[in-house]
C-alpha positions in Angstrom: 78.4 -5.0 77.7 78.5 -6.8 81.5 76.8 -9.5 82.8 73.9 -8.2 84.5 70.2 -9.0 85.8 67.6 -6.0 85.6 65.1 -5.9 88.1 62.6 -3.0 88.3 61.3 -4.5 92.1 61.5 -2.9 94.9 63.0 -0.1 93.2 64.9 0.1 89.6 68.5 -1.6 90.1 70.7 -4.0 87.6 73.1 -6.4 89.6 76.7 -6.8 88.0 78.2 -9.9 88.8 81.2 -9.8 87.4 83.3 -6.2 86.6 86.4 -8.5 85.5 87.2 -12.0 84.6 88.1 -13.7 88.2 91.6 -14.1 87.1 91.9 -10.2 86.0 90.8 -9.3 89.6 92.9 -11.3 91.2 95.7 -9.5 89.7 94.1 -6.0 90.3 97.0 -4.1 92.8 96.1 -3.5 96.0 92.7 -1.3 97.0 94.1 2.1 97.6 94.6 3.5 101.5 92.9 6.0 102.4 92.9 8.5 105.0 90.6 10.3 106.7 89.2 13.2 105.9 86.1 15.6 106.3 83.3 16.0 103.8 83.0 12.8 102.3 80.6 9.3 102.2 82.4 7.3 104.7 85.0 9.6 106.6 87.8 7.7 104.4 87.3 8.5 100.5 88.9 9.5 97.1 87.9 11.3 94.9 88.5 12.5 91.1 90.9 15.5 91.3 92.3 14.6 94.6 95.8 14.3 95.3 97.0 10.3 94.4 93.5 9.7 92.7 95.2 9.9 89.1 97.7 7.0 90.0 95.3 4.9 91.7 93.0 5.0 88.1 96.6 4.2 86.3 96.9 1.1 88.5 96.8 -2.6 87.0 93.2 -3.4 86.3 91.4 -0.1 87.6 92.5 1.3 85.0 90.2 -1.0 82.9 87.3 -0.2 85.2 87.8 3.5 85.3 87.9 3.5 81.8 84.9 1.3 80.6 82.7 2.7 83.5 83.2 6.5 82.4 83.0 6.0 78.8 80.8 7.3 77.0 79.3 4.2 75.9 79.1 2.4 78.9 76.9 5.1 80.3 74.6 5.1 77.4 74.3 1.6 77.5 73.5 1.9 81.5 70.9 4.7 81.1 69.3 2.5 78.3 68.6 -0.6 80.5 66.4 2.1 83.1 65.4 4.0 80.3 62.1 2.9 80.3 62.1 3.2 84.7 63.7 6.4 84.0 60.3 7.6 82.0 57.9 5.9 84.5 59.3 7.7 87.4 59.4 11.3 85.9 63.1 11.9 85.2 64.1 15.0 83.6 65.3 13.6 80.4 65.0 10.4 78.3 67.7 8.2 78.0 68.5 8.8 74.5 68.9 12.9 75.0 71.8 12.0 77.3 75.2 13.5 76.9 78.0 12.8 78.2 80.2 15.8 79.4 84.1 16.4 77.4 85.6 17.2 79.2 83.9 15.8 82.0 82.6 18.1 85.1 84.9 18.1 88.1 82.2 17.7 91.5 84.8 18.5 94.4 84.0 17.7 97.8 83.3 21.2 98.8 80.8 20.7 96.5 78.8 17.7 97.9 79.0 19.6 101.0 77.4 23.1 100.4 75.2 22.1 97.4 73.8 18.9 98.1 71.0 19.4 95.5 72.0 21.4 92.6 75.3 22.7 91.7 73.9 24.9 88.3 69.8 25.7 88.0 70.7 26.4 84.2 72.5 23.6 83.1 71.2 21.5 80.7 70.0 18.2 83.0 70.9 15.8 80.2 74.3 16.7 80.4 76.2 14.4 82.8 79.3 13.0 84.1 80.4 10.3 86.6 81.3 10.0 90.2 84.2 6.9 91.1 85.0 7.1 94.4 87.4 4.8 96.0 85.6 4.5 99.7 86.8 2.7 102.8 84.4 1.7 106.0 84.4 -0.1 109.1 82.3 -1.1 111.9 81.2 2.8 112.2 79.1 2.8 108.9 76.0 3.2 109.9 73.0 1.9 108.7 71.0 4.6 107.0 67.7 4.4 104.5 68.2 7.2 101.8 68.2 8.6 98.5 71.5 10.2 97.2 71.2 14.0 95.9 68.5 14.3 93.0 70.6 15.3 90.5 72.2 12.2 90.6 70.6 9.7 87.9 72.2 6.7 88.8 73.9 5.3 92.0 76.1 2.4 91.9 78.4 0.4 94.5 81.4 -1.6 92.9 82.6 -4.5 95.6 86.3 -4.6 96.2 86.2 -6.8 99.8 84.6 -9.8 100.3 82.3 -10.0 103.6 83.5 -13.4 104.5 87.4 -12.5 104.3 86.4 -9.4 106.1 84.9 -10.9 108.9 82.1 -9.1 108.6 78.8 -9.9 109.5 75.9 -7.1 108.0 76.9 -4.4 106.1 74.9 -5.7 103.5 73.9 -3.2 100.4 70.1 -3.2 100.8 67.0 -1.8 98.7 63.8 -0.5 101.2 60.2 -0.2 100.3 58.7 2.4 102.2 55.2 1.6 103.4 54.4 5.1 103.8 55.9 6.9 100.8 54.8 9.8 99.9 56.9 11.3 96.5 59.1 13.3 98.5 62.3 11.8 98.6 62.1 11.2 102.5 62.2 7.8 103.8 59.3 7.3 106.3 57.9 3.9 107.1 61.3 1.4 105.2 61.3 -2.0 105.4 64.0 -3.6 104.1 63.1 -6.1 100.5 66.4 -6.8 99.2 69.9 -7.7 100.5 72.9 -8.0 98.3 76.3 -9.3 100.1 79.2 -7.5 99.7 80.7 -10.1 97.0 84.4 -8.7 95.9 84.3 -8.3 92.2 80.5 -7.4 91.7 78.3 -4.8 91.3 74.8 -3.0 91.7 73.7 0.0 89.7 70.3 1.9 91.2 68.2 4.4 89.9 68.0 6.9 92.0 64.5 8.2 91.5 62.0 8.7 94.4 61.4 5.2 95.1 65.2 4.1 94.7 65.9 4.0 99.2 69.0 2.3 99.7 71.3 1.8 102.7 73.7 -0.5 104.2 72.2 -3.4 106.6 73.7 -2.4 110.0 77.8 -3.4 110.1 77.0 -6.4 113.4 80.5 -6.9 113.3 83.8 -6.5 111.5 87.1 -7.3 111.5 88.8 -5.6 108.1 87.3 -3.1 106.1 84.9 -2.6 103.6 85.8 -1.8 100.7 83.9 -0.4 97.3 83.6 2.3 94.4 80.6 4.6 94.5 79.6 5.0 91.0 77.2 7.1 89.8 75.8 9.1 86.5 74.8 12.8 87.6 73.6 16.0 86.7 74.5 19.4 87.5 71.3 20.3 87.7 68.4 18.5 89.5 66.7 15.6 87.3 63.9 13.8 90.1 61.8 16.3 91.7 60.1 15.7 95.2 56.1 16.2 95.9 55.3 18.6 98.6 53.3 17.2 101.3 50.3 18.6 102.5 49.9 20.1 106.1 47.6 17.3 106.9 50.1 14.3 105.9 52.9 16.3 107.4 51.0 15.9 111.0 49.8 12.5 110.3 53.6 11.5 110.1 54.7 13.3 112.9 52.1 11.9 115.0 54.0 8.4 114.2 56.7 9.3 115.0 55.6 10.4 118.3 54.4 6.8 118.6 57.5 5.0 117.4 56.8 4.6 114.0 58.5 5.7 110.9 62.2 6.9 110.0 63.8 9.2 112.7 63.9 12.9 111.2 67.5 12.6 112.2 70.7 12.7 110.4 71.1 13.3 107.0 73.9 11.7 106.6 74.9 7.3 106.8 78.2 8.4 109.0 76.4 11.5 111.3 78.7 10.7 114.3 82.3 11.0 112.9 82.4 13.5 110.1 80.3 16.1 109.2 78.8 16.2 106.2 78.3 13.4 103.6 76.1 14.1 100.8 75.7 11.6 98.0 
């Protein structure tokens, strides 16, 4: 359906490189200004059911995207490339049982702030729909190792700025092995394993199961803005499910920290500073 390479390593992900043909892009109308507002991913996002979002999706070219990305189709070809990643890592549902929602679910922002993990315990989890958010960023993006809310099945970042036109040095969309993971969805020991530039007119899908850390490389410096679609394929209900620690593991990892070692039990969000609350 797209171009893409699969890679299961360090975590389940399939890199797009190329959402249009080159010259299709380069007619796309401009990347939509946004302002800033509370209870969002980056301080400056739009969403689906937002005032203006309906004539950005009718613009030249997004209207394409918009359109193949939350078809029906696309997803099932999307959740058919992990399904075999979705099965190994204990997903709710297989692939095949997916359906997609028609009408689709409206997820407001009021939403991603007071129920970060499950919006309905009784909805069916193979019933989906999508998330494309038109997100801005600059220098105050900060670099954060996380996994978006379980009920989301797949993540994704489209790329609608280029780092080196940018002037950006970092901000990098990186993958993290963490060398003490322990099944619950927490981010303790990470070590970054894979880097992938922010390339205008490219992509990278994730699953989002409990080994699928993610975060953006720290933002060194920038002079434009960073631009990019989150994508993703979600649940209403939850679909990965976190292991409980034991009491012993829970002091063994506060004893690193104590030491230095390990993720901070900090913020919860990639922007904690600026705006409050910013759940995936």
């Amino acid at each position: 359906m797209l171009d893409h390479i699969y890679s299961s390593s360090p975590s389940p992900h399939l890199y797009l490189p190329r959402l249009l043909d080159p010259e299709a892009f380069k007619k796309l109308a401009p990347f939509p200004d946004i302002k800033v507002r509370a209870m969002g991913r980056s301080g400056r996002d739009l969403f689906m059911g937002e005032p203006g979002y309906d004539e950005v999706i009718h613009r030249d070219g997004y209207s394409d995207l918009y359109n193949l990305f939350t078809s029906a189709e696309f997803v099932s070809w999307v959740l058919s490339k992990f399904a075999d990643d979705m099965h190994r890592y204990g997903c709710a549902f297989a692939a095949k049982d997916a359906k997609l929602m028609n009408p689709p679910f409206l997820e407001t922002r009021e939403a991603l702030e007071h129920a970060p993990n499950v919006l309905d315990e009784k909805a069916p989890a193979n019933e989906l729909f999508n998330r494309f958010d038109f997100t801005i960023a600059r220098g105050n993006y900060t670099s954060y190792v996380h996994l978006d809310s379980p009920r989301r099945v797949i993540g994704g970042l489209l790329f609608f700025s280029d780092a080196e036109e940018e002037g950006m040095a970092g901000g990098e969309f990186t993958l993290y092995r963490d060398l003490l993971f322990a099944n619950d969805r927490s981010a303790h020991l990470p070590i970054p394993v894979k880097k992938f530039p922010m390339r205008k007119n490219t992509g990278v899908l994730f699953l989002n199961c409990n080994v699928g850390f993610h975060g953006p490389s720290r933002i060194r410096s920038i002079k434009g803005t960073r631009k990019w679609v989150y994508y993703s394929i979600s649940s209403r209900n939850q679909v990965w499910q976190p292991h409980r620690l034991n009491a012993f593991y829970r002091a063994g990892l506060k004893v690193l920290r104590k030491l230095g070692m390990g993720a901070a039990s900090g913020p919860r969000s990639k922007l904690e500073a600026d705006v409050p609350g910013h759940s995936q």
